[in-house]
VOBATOR-602908 format. One record per residue: residue in one letter; x, y, z of N, C-alpha, C, CB in turn. Coordinates in steps of 0.05 Angstrom, whole numbers. Atoms other than C-alpha are relative to their C-alpha. Glycine has a CB too. Example, Ala and Ser with C-alpha at 12.3 -4.5 7.8 and 13.67 -1.06 7.14 Angstrom:
BEGIN
DONU,A,18,-24,0,246,-90,156,18,24,0,-20,1,25
DONU,S,-16,-24,-1,273,-21,143,-15,22,14,9,9,-29
//
This chain:
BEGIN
DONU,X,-17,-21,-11,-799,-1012,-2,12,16,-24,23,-12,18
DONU,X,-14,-22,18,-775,-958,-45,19,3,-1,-3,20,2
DONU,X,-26,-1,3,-712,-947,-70,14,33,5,5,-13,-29
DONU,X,-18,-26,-11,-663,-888,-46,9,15,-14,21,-4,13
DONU,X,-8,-18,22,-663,-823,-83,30,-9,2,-8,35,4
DONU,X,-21,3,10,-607,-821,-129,16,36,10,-5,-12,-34
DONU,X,-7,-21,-18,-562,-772,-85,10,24,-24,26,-11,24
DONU,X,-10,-9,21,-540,-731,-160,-22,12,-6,12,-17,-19
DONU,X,21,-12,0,-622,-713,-156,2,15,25,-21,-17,-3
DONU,X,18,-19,-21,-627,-684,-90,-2,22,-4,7,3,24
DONU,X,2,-22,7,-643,-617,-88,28,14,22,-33,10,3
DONU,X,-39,-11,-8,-574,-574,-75,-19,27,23,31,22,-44
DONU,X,3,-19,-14,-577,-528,-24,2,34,3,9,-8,11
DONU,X,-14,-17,6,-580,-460,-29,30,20,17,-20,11,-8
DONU,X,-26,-5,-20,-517,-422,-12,-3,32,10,34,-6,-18
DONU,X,6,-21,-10,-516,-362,37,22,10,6,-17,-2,16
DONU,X,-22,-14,-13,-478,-317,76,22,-17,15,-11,17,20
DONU,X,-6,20,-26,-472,-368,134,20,-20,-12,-29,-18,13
DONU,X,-16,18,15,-453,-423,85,30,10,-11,-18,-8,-24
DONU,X,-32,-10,23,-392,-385,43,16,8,27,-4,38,-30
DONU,X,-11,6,-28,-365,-377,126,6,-29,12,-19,11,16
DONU,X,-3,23,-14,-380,-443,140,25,-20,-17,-31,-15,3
DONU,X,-23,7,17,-334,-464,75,27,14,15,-4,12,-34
DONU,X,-30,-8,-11,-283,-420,98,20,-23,28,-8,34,16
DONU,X,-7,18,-26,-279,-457,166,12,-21,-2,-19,-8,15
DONU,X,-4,26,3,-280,-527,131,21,0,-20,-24,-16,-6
DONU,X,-31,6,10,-211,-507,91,-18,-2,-38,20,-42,20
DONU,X,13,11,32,-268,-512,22,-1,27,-17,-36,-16,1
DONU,X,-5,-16,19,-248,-468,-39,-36,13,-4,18,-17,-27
DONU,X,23,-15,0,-304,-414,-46,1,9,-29,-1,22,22
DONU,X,2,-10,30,-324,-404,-130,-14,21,-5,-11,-18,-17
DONU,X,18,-26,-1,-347,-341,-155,6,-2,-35,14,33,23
DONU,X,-3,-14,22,-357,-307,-230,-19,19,0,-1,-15,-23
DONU,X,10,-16,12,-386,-255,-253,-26,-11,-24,24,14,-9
DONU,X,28,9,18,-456,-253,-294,-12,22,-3,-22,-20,13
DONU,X,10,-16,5,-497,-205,-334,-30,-4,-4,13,8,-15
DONU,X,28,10,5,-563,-242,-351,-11,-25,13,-4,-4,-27
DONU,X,7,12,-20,-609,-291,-331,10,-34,-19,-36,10,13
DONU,X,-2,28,17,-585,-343,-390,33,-15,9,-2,10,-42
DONU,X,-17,12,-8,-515,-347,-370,3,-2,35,20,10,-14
DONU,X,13,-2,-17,-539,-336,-304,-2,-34,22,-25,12,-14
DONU,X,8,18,4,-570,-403,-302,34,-21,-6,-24,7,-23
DONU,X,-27,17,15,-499,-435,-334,14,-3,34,27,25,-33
DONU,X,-6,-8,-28,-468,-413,-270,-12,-12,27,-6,26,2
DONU,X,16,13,-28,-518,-438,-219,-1,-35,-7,-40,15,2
DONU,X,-9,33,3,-512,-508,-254,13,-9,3,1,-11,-13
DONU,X,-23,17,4,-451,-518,-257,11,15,35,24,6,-36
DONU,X,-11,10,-32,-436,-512,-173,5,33,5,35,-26,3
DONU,X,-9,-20,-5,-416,-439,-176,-5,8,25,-6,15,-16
DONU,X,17,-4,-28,-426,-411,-103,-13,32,-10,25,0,36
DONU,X,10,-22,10,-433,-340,-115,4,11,-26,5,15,14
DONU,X,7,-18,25,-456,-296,-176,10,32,3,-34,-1,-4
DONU,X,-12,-14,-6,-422,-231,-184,-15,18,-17,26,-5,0
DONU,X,11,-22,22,-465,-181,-224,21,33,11,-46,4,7
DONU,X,-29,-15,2,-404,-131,-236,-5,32,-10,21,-17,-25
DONU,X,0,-13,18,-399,-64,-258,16,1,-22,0,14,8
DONU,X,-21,-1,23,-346,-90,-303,-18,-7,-27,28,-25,5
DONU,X,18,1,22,-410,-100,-345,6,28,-13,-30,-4,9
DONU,X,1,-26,14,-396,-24,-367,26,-3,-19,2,26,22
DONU,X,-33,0,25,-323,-55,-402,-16,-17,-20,39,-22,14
DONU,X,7,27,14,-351,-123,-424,-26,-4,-24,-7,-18,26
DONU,X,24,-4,2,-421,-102,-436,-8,21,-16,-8,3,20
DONU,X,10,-30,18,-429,-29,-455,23,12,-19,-7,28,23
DONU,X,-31,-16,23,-352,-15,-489,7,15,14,-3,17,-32
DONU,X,-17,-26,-6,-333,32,-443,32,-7,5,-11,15,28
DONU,X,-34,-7,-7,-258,42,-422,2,-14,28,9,39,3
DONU,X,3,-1,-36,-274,36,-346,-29,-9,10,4,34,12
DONU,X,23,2,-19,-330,18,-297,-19,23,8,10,-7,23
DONU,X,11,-24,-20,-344,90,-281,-24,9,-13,21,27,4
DONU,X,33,-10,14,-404,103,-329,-20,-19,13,-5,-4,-38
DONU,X,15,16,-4,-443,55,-300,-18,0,18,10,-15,-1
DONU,X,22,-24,-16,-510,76,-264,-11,-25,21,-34,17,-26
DONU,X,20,8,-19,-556,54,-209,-24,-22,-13,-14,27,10
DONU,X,14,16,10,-597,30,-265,6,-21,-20,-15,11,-6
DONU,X,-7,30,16,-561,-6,-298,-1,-28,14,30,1,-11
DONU,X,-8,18,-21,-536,-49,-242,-29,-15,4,13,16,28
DONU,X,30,9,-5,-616,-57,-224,-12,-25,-21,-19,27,-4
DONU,X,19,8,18,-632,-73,-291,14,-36,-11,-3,29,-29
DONU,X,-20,33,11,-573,-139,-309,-9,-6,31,47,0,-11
DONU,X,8,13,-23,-585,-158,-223,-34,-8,-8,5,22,30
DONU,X,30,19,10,-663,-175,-243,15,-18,-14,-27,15,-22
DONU,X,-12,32,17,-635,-219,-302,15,-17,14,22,4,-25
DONU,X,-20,22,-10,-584,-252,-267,-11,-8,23,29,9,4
DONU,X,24,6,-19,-637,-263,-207,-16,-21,-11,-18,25,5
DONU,X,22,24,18,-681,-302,-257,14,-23,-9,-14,13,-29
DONU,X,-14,17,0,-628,-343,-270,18,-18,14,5,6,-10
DONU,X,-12,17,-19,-604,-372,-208,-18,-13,26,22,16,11
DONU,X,18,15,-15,-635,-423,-155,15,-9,25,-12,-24,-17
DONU,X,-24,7,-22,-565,-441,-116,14,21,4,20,-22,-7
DONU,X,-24,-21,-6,-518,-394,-127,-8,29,20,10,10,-32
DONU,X,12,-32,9,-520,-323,-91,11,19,-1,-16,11,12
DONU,X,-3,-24,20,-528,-259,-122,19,21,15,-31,14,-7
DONU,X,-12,-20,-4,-481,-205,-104,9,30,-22,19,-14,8
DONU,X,3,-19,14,-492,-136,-127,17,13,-3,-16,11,3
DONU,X,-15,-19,-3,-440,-86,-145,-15,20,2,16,2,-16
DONU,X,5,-26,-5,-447,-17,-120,16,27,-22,11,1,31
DONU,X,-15,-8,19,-432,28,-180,14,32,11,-19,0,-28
DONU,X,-16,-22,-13,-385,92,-174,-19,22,5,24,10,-20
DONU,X,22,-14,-17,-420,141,-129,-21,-3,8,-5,16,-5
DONU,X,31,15,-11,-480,103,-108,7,-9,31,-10,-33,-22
DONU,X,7,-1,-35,-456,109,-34,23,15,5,-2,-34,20
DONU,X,-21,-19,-10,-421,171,-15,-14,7,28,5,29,-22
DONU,X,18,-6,-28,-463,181,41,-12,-30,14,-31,22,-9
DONU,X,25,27,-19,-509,130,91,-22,-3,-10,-13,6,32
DONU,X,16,5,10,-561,153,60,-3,-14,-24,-6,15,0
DONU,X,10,15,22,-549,141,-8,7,-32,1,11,14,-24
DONU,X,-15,30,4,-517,71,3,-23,-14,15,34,-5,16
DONU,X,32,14,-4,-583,51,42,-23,5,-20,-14,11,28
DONU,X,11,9,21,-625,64,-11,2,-21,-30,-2,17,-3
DONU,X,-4,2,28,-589,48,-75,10,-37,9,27,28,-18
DONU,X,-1,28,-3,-566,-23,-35,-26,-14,8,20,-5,19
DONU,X,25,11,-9,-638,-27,-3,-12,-3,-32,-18,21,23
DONU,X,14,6,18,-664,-24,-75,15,-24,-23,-7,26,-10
DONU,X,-13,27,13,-613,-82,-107,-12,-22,26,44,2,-4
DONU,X,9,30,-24,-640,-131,-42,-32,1,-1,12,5,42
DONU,X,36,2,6,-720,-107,-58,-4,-6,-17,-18,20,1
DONU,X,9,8,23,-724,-111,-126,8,-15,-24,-6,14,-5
DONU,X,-20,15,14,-669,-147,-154,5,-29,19,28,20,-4
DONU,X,-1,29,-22,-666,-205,-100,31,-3,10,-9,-35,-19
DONU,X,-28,5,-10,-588,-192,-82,-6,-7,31,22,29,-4
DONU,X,-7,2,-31,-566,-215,-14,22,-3,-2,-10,-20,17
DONU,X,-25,-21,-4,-502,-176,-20,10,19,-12,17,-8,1
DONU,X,-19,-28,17,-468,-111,-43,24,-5,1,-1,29,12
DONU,X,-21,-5,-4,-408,-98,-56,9,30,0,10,-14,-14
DONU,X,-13,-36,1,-363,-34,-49,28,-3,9,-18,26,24
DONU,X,-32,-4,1,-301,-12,-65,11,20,24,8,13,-31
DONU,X,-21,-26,-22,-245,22,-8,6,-9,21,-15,29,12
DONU,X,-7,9,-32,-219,11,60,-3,8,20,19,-2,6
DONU,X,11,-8,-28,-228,41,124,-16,27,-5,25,4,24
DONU,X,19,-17,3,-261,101,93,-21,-4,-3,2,11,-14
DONU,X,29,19,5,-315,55,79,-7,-9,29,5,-33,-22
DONU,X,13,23,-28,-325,22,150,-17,16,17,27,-14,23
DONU,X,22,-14,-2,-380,76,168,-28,-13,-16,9,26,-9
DONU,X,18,11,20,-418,54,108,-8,-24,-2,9,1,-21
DONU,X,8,29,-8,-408,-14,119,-19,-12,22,20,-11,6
DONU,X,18,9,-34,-430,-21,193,-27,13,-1,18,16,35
DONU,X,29,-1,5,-491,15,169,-10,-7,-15,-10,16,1
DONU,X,15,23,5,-514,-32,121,-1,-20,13,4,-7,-18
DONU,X,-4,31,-23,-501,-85,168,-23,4,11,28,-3,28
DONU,X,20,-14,-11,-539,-51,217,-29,-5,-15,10,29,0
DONU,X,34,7,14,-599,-56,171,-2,-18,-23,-15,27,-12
DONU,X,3,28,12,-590,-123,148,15,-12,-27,-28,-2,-4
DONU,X,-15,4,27,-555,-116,84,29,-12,10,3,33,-19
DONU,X,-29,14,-4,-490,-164,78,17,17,-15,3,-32,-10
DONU,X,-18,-9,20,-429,-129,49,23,-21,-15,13,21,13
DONU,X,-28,12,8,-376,-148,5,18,16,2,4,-9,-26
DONU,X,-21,-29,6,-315,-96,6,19,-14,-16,17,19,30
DONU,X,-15,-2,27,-262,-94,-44,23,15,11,-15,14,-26
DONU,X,-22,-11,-9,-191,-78,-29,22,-2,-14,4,-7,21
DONU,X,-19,13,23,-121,-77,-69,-13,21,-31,-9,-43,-4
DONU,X,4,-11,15,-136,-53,-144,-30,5,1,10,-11,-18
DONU,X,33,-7,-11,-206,-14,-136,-10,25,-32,2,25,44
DONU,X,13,-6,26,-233,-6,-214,-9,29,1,-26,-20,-7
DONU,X,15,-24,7,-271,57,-191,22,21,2,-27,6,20
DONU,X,-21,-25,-1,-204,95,-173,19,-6,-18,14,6,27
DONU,X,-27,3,20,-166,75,-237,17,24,-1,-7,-7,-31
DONU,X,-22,-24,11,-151,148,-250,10,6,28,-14,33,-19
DONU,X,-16,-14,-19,-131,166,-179,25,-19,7,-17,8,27
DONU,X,-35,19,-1,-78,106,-180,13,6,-29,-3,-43,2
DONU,X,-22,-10,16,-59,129,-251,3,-30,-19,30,10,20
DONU,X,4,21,11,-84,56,-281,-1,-30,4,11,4,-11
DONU,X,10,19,-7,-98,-11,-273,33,-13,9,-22,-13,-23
DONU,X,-32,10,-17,-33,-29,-225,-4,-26,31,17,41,18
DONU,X,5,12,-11,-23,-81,-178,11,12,30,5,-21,-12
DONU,X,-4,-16,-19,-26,-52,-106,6,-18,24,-22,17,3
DONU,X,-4,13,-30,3,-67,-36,27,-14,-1,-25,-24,8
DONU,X,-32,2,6,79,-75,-66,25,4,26,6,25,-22
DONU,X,-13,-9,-17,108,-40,-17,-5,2,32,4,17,-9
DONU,X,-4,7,-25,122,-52,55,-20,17,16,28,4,8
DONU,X,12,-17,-8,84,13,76,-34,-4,-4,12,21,-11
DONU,X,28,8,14,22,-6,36,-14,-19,4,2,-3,-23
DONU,X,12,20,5,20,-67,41,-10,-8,35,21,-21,-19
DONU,X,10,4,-31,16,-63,119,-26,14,9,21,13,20
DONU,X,28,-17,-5,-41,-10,113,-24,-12,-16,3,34,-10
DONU,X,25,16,1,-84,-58,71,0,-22,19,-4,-12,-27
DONU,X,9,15,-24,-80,-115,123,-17,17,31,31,-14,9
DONU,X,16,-6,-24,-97,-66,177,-32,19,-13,24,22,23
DONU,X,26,-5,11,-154,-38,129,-11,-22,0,-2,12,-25
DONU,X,18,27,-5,-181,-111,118,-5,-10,24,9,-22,-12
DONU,X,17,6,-21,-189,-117,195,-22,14,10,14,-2,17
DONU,X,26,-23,-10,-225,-43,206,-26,-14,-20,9,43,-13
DONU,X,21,1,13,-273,-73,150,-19,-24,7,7,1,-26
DONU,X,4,27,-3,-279,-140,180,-11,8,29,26,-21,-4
DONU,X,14,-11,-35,-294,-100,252,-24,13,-2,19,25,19
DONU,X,24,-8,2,-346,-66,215,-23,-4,-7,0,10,-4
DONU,X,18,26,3,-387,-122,199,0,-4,-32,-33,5,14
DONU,X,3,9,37,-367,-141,119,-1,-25,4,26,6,-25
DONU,X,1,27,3,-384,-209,106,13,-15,-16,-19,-7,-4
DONU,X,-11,6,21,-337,-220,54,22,23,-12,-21,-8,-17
DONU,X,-23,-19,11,-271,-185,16,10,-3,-21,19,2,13
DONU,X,-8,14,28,-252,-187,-51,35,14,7,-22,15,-37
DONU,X,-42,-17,8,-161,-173,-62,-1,-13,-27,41,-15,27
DONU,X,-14,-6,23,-150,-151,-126,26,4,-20,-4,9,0
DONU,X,-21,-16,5,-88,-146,-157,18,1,25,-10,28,-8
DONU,X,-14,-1,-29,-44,-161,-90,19,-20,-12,-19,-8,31
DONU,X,-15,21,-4,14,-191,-85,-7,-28,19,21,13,8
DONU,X,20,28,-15,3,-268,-67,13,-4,28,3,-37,-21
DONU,X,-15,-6,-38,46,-265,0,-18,13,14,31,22,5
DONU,X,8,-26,-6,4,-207,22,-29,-16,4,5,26,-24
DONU,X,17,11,6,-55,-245,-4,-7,-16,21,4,-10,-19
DONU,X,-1,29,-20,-43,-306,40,-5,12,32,35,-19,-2
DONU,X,-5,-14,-23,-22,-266,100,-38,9,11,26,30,-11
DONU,X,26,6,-2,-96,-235,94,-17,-14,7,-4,-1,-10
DONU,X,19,22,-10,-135,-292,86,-1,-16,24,0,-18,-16
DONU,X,8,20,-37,-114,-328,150,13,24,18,26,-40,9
DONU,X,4,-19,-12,-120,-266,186,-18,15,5,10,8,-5
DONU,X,33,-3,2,-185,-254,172,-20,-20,13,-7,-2,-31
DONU,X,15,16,-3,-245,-298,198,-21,-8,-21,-6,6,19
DONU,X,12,6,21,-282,-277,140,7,-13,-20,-5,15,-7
DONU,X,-11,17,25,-283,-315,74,20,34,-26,-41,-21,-21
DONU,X,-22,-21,23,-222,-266,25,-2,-19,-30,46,3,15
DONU,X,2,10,27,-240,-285,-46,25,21,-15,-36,4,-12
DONU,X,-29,-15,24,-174,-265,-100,-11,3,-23,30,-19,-10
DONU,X,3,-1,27,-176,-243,-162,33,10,-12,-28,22,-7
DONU,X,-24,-2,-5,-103,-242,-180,16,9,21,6,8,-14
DONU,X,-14,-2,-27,-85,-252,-113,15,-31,-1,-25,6,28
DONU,X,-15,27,-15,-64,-321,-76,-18,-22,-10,1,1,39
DONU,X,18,23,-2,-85,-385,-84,-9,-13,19,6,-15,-11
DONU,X,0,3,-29,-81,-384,-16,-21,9,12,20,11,12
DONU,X,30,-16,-3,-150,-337,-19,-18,-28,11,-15,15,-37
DONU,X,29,20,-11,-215,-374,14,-12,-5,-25,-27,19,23
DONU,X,19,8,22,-241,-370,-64,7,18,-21,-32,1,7
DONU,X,-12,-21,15,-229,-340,-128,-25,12,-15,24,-11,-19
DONU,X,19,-11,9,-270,-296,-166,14,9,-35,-11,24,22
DONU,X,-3,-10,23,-261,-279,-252,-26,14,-13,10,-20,-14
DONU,X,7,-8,13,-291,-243,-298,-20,-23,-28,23,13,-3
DONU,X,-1,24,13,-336,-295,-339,10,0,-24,-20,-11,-2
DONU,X,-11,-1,24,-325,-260,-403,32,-10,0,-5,29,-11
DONU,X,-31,8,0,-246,-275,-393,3,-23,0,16,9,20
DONU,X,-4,38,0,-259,-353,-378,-9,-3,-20,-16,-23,21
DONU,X,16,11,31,-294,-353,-447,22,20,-19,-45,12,-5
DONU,X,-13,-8,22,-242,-316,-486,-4,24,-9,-3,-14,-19
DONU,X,15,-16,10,-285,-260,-498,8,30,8,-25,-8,7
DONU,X,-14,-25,-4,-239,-207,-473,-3,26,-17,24,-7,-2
DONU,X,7,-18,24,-249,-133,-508,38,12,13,-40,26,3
DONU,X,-22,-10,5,-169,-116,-518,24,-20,17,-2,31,8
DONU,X,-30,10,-7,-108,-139,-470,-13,-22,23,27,29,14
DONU,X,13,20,-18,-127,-207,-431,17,0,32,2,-33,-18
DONU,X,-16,0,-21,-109,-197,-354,21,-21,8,-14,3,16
DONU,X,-19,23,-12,-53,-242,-324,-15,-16,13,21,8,19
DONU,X,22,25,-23,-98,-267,-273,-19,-23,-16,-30,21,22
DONU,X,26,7,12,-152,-296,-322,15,-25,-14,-17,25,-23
DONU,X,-5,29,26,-152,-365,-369,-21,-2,-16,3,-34,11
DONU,X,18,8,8,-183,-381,-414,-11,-30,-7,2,12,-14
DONU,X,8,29,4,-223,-446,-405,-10,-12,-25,-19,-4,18
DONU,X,22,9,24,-271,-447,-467,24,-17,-14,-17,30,-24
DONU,X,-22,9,25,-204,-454,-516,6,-27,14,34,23,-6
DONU,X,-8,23,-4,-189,-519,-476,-24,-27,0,15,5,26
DONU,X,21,20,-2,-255,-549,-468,-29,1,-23,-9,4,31
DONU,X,21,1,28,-299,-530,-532,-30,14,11,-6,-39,-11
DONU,X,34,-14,8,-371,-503,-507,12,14,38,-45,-34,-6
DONU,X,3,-15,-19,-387,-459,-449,-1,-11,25,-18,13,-5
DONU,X,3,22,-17,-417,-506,-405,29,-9,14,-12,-23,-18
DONU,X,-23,17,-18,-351,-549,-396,25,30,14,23,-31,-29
DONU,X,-23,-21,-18,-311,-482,-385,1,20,19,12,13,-13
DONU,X,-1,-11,-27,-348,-457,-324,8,-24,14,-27,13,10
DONU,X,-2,22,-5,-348,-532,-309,32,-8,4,-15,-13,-19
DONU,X,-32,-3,-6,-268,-530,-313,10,18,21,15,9,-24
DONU,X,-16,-25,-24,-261,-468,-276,-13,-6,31,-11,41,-8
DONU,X,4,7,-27,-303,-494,-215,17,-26,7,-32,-6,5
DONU,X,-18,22,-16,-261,-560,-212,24,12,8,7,-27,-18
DONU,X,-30,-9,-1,-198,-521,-221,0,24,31,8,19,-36
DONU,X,-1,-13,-33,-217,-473,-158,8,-23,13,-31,12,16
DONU,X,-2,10,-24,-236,-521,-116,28,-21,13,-25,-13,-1
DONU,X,-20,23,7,-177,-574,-134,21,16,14,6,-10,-34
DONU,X,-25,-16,4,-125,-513,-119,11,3,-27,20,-12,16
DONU,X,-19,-3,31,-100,-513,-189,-6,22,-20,-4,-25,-19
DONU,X,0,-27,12,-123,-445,-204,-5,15,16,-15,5,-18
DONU,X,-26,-9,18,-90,-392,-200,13,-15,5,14,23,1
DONU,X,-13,3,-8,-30,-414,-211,23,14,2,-2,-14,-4
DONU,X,-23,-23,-6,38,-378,-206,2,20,-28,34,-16,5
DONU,X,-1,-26,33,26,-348,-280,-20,22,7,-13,-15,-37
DONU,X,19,-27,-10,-31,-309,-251,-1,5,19,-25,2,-2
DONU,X,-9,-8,-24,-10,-290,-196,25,29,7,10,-27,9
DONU,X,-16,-22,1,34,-229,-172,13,-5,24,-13,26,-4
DONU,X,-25,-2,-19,102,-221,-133,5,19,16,20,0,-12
//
């Protein structure tokens, strides 16, 4: 009689839409980072990560710019292959770069061509109920969304800089009732940026979908960073929200490996990265 795989071999499952819902349900912290290639890519899918975040914040981290807003159709294409080749569990979620869906049309192509030839199975896109046209028609033709709400990178200059949004009583009532129009129009997921963590919370169990933070709540369904920022590798002023793991744990490895225990545990964020 044979002896009983060692349960540390089985093969992991991969994780989907359905799954990062079905966490939500079961109360289980949802992990995310960001990734530009297929080497750290790979780092990420080993160490438990659920989803992969191929960012346009590759245009700060990556190319030197200032902002996100240079950042093309092809670029996005060209780091989503790499970071495709490097994952087997985790999945891929594409950002939608600034103006790559002002219309139906263009947002069915330029998302139909990150899910054909890049292997995403999800977009993202920044805005709130101005978006829920856009949304319900990728839905409509199979594409999952992510939306993005709270601090929204591609409108730094029309907020006047990287500020934390939904402060005020007025505001903060019109993103909750924007995160339901986006949630009525079939998004499968929501990133809050930059939100106060009250606001945050309020959200997430108000939602059915999974609400991933990024200096939000800890109260979020899952958090999402920047990886360069868990490695130190910041280019100028290191956000509040962010830590850095590497400086505590010495190689790369253990400091995605910290930041997935520290999601799931609750013990990150904690009230230092977090907003009032």
């Amino acid at each position: 009689m044979s002896a009983r795989p060692d349960s540390s071999q089985q093969v992991r499952k991969k994780i989907t839409v359905r799954s990062l819902l079905e966490k939500k349900q079961a109360g289980e912290k949802i992990v995310c980072l960001t990734a530009y290639d297929a080497s750290f890519a790979r780092v990420l899918d080993q160490a438990d990560v659920d989803v992969v975040l191929v960012g346009d914040s590759l245009g700060m981290v990556v190319q030197g710019h200032e902002t996100t807003l240079p950042v093309t159709v092809d670029d996005m294409l060209y780091h989503a292959q790499m970071v495709g080749k490097g994952l087997s569990h985790s999945l891929m979620i594409v950002d939608m770069p600034f103006l790559s869906y002002t219309s139906i049309d263009a947002a069915l192509e330029n998302a139909g061509c990150f899910m054909k030839e890049a292997g995403a199975q999800m977009v993202k896109l920044e805005g709130g109920a101005e978006q829920a046209e856009i949304v319900s028609a990728l839905v409509q033709h199979g594409i999952p969304v992510c939306a993005h709400l709270g601090l929204q990178p591609q409108k730094v200059h029309k907020l006047g800089g990287y500020r934390v949004q939904g402060r005020e009583a007025k505001a903060a009532e019109a993103m909750l009732e924007e995160a339901g129009i986006l949630e009525e129009a079939g998004a499968d997921l929501i990133v809050l940026e930059c939100v106060p963590s009250e606001l945050a919370e309020i959200i997430s169990r108000a939602l059915t979908i999974p609400v991933i933070g990024i200096g939000a709540s800890v109260a979020c369904d899952g958090q999402i960073l920047v990886l360069y920022d868990i490695l130190g590798l910041s280019m100028g002023r290191v956000p509040k929200f962010s830590h850095d793991f590497l400086a505590e744990t010495g190689s790369i490895e253990g400091a995605v490996s910290a930041y997935v225990d520290a999601v799931k545990s609750g013990k990150f964020p904690g009230e230092d990265h977090v907003f009032s």
